[in-house]
N, C-alpha and C positions, 0 to 999 in steps of 0.2 A: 521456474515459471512453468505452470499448466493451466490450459485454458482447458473443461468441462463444461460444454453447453455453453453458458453464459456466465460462467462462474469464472474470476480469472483467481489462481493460487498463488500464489508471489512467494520466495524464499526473502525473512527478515534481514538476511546475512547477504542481499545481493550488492557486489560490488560496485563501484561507477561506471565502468564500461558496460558491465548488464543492465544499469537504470538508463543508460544512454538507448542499448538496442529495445529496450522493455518500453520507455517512450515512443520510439519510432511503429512499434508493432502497437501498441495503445492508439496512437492516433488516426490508424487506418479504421480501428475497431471498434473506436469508443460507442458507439451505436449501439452495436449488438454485446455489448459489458454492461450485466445485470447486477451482478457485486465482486468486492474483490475482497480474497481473504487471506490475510498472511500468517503465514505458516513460521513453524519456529526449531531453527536448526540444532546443532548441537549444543552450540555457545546461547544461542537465543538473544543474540547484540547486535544490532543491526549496526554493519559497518561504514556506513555514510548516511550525511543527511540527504540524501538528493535523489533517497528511494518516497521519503516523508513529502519533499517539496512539489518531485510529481503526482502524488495522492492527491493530496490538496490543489494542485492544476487539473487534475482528472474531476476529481467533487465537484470543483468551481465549472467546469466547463458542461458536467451530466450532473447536477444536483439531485435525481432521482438515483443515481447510482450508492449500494447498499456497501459501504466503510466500515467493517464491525465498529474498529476502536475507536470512528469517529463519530458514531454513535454514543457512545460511553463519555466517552473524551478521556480516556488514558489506554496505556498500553502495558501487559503487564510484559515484565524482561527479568526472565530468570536470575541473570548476576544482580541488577541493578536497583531490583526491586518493580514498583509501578511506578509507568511514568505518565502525566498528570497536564494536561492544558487547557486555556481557556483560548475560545477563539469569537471573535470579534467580526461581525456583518454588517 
């Protein structure tokens, strides 16, 4: 994780104890998070879902804040290929 201005950088490959601290530091900040942009590590596999379920609590609660992949609506992931969703408002 690196915050730039108002840019926040998120490592794909962050574990559940860092999605847990990355929450708590998000919600003192979410104000001043203009986009968030994830980065992609060696493996490029994001190792839990509950870095994806905070995103989308973050979106939902700053609708103006700038998601690349949720722009797109997929993600691409080295091993896995693209990964692909439809999301429902």
């Amino acid at each position: 994780m690196y915050i730039d201005g108002d840019v926040l950088e998120l490592d794909i490959e962050m574990d559940l104890e860092e999605v847990k601290s990355l929450k708590t530091f998000v919600q003192d900040r979410l104000n001043y998070i203009e986009e968030i942009v994830l980065l992609h590590g060696k493996d490029g596999v994001p190792t839990t879902s509950a870095l994806f379920a905070l995103l989308f609590w973050v979106k939902r609660q700053k609708p103006s804040i700038k998601i690349d992949f949720f722009e797109t609506m997929n993600l691409e992931l080295e091993s896995f290929g693209t990964m692909y969703w439809i999301a429902h408002e």
